[in-house]
C-alpha positions in Angstrom: 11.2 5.0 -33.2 9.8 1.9 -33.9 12.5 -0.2 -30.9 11.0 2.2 -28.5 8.0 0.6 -26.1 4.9 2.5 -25.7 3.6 3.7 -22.5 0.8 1.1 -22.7 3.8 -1.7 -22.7 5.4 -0.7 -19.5 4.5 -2.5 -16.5 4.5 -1.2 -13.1 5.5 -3.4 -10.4 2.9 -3.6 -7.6 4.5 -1.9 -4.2 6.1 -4.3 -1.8 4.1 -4.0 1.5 5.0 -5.6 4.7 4.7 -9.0 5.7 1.3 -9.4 7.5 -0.6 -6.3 5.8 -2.9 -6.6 3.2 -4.3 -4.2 0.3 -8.0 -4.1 1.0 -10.6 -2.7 -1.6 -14.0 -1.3 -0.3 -16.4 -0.4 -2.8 -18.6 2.9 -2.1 -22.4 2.4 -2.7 -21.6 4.8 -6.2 -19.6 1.9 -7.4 -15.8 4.1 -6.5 -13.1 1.8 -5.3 -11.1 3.1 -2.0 -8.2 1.4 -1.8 -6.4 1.2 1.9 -3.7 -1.1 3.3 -4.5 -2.6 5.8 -3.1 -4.4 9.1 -5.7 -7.3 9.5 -4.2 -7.9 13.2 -4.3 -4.1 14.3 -7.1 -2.6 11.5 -4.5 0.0 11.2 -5.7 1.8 7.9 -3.1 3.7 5.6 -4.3 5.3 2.1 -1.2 5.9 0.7 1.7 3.6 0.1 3.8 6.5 1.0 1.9 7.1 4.4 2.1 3.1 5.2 6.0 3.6 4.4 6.4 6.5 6.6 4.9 4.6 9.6 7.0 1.7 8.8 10.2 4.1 8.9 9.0 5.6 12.3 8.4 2.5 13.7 11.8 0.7 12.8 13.4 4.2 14.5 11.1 3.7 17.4 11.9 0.3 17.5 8.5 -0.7 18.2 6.6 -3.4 16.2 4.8 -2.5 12.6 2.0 -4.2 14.1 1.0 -1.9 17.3 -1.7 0.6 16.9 
């Protein structure tokens, strides 16, 4: 037991986000973090990373450009 890593000791790797978009914190005025990420070029907004992925997959599909609104 003693070879095995707690939970505390793994690290998660941060999400790989597309070239050109940004992870953007706003805090609320009752201190809560939002978290979005965000297209600086567009101010396309996605909450989720999985959201943000999903747009990336329809876009490359669509063959339009990740930075279009």
């Amino acid at each position: 037991m003693d070879d095995q890593k707690d939970i505390k000791d793994i690290k998660v790797l941060p999400a790989l986000i597309p070239e050109g978009w940004v992870l953007d914190t706003k805090l609320k005025e009752d201190g809560t973090e939002v978290k979005c990420y965000l297209c600086p070029a567009t101010e396309q907004r996605f909450y989720t990373y999985e959201d943000l992925m999903r747009y990336v997959r329809y876009a490359k599909a669509a063959k339009v450009s990740i930075y279009s609104p």
